[in-house]
FIPA-991210 format. One record per residue (C-alpha): x, y, z; residue number from 1; residue in three letters. Coordinates in steps of 0.25 Angstrom, whole numbers. Layout:
# FIPA-991210
+-------+-------+-------+------+------+
|     x |     y |     z | resi | resn |
+-------+-------+-------+------+------+
|     X |     Y |     Z |  NUM |  Ala |
...
+-------+-------+-------+------+------+
***
This chain:
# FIPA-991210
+-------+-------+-------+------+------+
|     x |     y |     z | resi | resn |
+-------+-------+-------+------+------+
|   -56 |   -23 |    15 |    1 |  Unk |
|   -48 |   -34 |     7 |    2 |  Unk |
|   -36 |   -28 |     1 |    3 |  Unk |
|   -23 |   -35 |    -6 |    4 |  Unk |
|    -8 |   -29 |    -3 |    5 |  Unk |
|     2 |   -33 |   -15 |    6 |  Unk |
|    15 |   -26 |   -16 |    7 |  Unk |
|    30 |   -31 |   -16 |    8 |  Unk |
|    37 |   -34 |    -3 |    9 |  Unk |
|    43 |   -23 |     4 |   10 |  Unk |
|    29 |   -13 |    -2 |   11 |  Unk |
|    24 |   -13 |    12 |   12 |  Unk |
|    12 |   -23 |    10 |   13 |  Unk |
|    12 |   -28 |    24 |   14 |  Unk |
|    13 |   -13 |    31 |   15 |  Unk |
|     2 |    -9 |    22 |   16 |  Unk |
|    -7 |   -19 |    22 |   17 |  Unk |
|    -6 |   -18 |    38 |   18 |  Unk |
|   -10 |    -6 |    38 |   19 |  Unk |
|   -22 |    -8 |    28 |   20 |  Unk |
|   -27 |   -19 |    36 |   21 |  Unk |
|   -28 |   -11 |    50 |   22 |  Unk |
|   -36 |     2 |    42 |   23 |  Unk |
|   -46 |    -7 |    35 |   24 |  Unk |
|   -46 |   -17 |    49 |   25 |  Unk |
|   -44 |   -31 |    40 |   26 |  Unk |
|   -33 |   -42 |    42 |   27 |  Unk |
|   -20 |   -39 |    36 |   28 |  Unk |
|   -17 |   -51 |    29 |   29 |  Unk |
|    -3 |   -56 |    26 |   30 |  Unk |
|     0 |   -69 |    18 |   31 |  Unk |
|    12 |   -70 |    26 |   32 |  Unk |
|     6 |   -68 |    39 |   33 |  Unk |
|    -2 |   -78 |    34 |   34 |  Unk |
|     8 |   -89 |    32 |   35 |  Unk |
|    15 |   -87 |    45 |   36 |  Unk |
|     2 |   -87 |    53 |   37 |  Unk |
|    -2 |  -100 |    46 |   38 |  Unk |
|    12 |  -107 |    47 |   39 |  Unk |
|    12 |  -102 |    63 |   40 |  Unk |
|     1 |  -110 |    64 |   41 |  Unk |
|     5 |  -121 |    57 |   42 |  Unk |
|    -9 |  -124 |    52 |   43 |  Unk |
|    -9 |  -133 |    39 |   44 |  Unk |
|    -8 |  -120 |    30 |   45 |  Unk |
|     2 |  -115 |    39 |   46 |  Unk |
|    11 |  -129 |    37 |   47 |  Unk |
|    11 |  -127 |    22 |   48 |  Unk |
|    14 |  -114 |    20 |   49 |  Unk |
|    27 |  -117 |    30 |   50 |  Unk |
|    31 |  -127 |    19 |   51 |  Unk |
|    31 |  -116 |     8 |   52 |  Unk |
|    38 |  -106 |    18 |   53 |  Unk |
|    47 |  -116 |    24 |   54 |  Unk |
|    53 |  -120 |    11 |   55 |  Unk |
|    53 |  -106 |     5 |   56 |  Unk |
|    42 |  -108 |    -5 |   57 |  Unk |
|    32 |   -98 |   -10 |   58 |  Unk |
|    19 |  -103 |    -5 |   59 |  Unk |
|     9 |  -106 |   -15 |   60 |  Unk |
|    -3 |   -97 |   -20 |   61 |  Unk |
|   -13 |  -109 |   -16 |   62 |  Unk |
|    -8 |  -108 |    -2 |   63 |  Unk |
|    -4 |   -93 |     0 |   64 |  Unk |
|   -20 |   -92 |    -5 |   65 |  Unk |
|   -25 |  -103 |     4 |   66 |  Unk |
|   -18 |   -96 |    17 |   67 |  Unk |
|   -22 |   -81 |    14 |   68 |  Unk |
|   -36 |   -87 |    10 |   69 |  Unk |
|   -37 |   -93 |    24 |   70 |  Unk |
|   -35 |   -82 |    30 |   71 |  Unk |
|   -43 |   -73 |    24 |   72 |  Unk |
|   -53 |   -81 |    29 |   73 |  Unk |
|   -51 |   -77 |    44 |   74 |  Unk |
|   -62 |   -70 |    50 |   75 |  Unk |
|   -55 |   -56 |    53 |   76 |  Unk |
|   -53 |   -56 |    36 |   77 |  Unk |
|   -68 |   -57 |    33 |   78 |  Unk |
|   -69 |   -42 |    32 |   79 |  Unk |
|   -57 |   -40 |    24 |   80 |  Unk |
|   -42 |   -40 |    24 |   81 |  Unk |
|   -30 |   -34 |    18 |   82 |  Unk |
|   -19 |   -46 |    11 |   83 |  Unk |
|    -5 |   -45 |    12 |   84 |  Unk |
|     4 |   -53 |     3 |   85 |  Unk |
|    -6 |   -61 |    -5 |   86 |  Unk |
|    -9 |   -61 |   -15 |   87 |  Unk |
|     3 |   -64 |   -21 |   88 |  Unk |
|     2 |   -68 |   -35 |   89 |  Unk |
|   -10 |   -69 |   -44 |   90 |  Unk |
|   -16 |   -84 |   -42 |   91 |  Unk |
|   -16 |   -78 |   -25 |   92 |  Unk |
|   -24 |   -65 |   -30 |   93 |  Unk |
|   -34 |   -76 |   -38 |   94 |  Unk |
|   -35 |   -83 |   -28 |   95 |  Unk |
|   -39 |   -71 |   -18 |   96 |  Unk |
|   -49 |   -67 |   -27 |   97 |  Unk |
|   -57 |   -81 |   -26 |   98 |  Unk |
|   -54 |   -81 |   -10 |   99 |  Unk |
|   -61 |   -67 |   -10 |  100 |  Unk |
|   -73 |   -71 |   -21 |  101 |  Unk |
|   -76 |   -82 |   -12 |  102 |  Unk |
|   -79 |   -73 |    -2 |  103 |  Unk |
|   -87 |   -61 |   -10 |  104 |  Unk |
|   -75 |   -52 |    -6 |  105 |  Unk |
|   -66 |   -46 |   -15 |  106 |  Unk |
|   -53 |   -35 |   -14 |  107 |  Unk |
|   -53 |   -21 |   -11 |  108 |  Unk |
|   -38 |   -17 |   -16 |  109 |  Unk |
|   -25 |   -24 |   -18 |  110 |  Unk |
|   -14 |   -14 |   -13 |  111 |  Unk |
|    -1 |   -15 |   -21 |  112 |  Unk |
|     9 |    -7 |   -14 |  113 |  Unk |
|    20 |    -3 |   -25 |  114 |  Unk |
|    33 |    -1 |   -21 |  115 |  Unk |
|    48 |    -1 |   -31 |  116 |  Unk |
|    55 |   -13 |   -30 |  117 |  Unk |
|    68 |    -6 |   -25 |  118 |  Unk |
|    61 |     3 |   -15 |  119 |  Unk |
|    55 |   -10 |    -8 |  120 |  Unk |
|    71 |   -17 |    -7 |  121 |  Unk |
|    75 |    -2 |    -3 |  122 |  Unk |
|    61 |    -2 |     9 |  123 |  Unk |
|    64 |   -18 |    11 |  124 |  Unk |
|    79 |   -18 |    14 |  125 |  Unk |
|    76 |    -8 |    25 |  126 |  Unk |
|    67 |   -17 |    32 |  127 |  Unk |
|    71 |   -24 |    45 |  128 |  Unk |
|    65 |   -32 |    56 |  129 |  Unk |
|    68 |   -38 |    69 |  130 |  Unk |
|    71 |   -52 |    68 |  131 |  Unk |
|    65 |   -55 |    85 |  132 |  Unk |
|    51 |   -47 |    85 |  133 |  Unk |
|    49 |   -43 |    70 |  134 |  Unk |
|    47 |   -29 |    69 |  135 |  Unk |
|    50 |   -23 |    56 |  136 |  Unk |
|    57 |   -11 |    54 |  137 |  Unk |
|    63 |    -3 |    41 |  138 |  Unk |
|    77 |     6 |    41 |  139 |  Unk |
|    70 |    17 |    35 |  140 |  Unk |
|    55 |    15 |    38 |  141 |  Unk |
|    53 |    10 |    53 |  142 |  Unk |
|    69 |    10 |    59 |  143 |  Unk |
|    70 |     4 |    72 |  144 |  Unk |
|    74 |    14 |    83 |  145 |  Unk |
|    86 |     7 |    85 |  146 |  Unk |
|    95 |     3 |    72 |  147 |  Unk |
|    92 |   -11 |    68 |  148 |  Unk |
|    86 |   -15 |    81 |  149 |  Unk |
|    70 |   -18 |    83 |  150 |  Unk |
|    64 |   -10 |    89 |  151 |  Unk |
|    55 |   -18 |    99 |  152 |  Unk |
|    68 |   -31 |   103 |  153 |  Unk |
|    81 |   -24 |    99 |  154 |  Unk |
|    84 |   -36 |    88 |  155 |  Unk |
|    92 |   -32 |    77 |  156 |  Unk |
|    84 |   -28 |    67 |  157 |  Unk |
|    86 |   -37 |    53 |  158 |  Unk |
|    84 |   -35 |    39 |  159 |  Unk |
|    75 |   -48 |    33 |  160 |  Unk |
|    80 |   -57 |    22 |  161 |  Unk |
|    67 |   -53 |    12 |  162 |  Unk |
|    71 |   -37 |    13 |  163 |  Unk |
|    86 |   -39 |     7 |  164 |  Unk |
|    87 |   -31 |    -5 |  165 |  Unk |
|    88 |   -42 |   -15 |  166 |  Unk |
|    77 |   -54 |   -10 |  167 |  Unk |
|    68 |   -41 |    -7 |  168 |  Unk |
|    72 |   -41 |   -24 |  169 |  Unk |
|    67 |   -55 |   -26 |  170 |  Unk |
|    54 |   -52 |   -18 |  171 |  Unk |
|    50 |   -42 |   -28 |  172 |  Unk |
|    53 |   -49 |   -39 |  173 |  Unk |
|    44 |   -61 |   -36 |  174 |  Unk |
|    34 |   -49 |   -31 |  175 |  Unk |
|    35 |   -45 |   -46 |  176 |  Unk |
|    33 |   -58 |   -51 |  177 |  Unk |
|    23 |   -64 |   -42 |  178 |  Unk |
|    15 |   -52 |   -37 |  179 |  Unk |
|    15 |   -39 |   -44 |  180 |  Unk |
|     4 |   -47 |   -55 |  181 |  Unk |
|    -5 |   -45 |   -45 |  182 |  Unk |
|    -5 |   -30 |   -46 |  183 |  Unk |
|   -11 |   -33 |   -58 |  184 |  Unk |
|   -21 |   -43 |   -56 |  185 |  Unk |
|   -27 |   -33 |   -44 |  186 |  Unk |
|   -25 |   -20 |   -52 |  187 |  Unk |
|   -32 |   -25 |   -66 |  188 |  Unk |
|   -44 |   -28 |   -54 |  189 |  Unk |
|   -44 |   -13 |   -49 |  190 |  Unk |
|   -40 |   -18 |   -35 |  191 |  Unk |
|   -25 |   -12 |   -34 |  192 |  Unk |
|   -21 |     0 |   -25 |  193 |  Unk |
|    -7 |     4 |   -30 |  194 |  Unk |
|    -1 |    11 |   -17 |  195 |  Unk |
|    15 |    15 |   -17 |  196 |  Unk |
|    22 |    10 |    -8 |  197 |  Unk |
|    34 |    19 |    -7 |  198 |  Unk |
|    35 |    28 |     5 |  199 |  Unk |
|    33 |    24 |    22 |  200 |  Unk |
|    24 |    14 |    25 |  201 |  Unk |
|    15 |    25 |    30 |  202 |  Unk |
|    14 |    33 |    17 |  203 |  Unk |
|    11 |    20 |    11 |  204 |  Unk |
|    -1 |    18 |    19 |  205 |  Unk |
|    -6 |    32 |    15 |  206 |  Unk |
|    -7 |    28 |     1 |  207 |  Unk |
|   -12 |    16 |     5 |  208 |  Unk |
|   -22 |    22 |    12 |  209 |  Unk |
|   -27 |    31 |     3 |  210 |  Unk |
|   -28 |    19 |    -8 |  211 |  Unk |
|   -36 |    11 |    -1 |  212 |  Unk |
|   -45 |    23 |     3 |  213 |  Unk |
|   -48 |    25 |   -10 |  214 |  Unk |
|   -50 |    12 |   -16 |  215 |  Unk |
|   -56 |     4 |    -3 |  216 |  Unk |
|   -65 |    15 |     5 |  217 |  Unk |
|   -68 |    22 |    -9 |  218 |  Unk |
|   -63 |    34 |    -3 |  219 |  Unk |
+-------+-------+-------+------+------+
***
């Protein structure tokens, strides 16, 4: 199983992809757990990537490629995996293709989750997490049982800088312009899964399901 997640922020990428990942038993691959891993460490690819993330720079395609490819080459990958957040662009997609020609692999499926632009600044606006422990939760979705407190500490819940209405707009827009392309580059290859991403996470995951099903098992 070596499948491809694009969608724009707030489509529910990373709750999908989880959940792919622990049906199929593969590593749930996420650029940005990646980065954080890496700079945690502060191994050598770890100090640069700090420097792009420090200074609030879009890290580069050659190094975004350099840090997914690494590790794709981990040992718990070498029977599949399911990526999160990369590709992003084109020359990253190439440069995926090359990684897995090398290795007589090749994709099953790229799942593009297709969600309206103002339904995802409508879902992104309710989101809120604890600041102390990290535990997400959403107004609508997956309340917490006491208003705007977590759950699990008690800490006042907050709402993140990247789900206000108008930068959630700027994210979409550089998704438009950065990302979407690559709906075409995987469709024109017979590869993209177009699964809607209206509705609870758990109806999501039924089409999802059901997609994947069909195109991956040959059911």
């Amino acid at each position: 199983m070596r499948l491809v997640f694009l969608g724009p922020p707030g489509a529910g990428k990373g709750t999908q992809a989880k959940a792919v990942a622990a049906q199929y038993d593969v590593p749930h691959v996420s650029s940005g757990d990646i980065f954080r891993a890496e700079i945690a460490r502060e191994s050598p690819l770890g100090r640069k990537l700090k420097s792009y993330v420090d200074a609030g720079r879009l890290v580069p395609d050659e190094l975004t490629t350099e840090a997914v490819t690494q590790r794709l080459g981990d040992r718990d990958c070498a029977d599949g995996w399911v990526l999160d957040g990369f590709p992003r662009t084109e020359g990253q997609a190439k440069a995926l293709d090359e990684v897995l020609e090398r290795s007589n692999a090749k994709l099953q499926a790229v799942v593009y989750l297709a969600l309206d632009g103002e339904r995802i600044v409508e879902r992104m606006a309710g989101r809120r997490v604890c600041p102390k422990c990290g535990r997400p939760y959403h107004v609508v979705h997956l309340p917490p049982r006491s208003d705007e407190r977590c759950d699990e500490c008690g800490t006042a819940l907050v709402r993140r800088e990247d789900d206000v209405p108008e930068t959630v707009r700027q994210r979409l827009a550089t998704f438009e312009r950065q990302t979407a392309p690559l709906v075409g580059y995987y469709e024109r290859r017979g590869l993209l899964l177009r699964v809607g991403g209206e509705g609870t996470p758990d109806e999501v995951r039924d089409r999802l399901f059901e997609k994947l099903q069909d195109a991956v098992e040959g059911g």
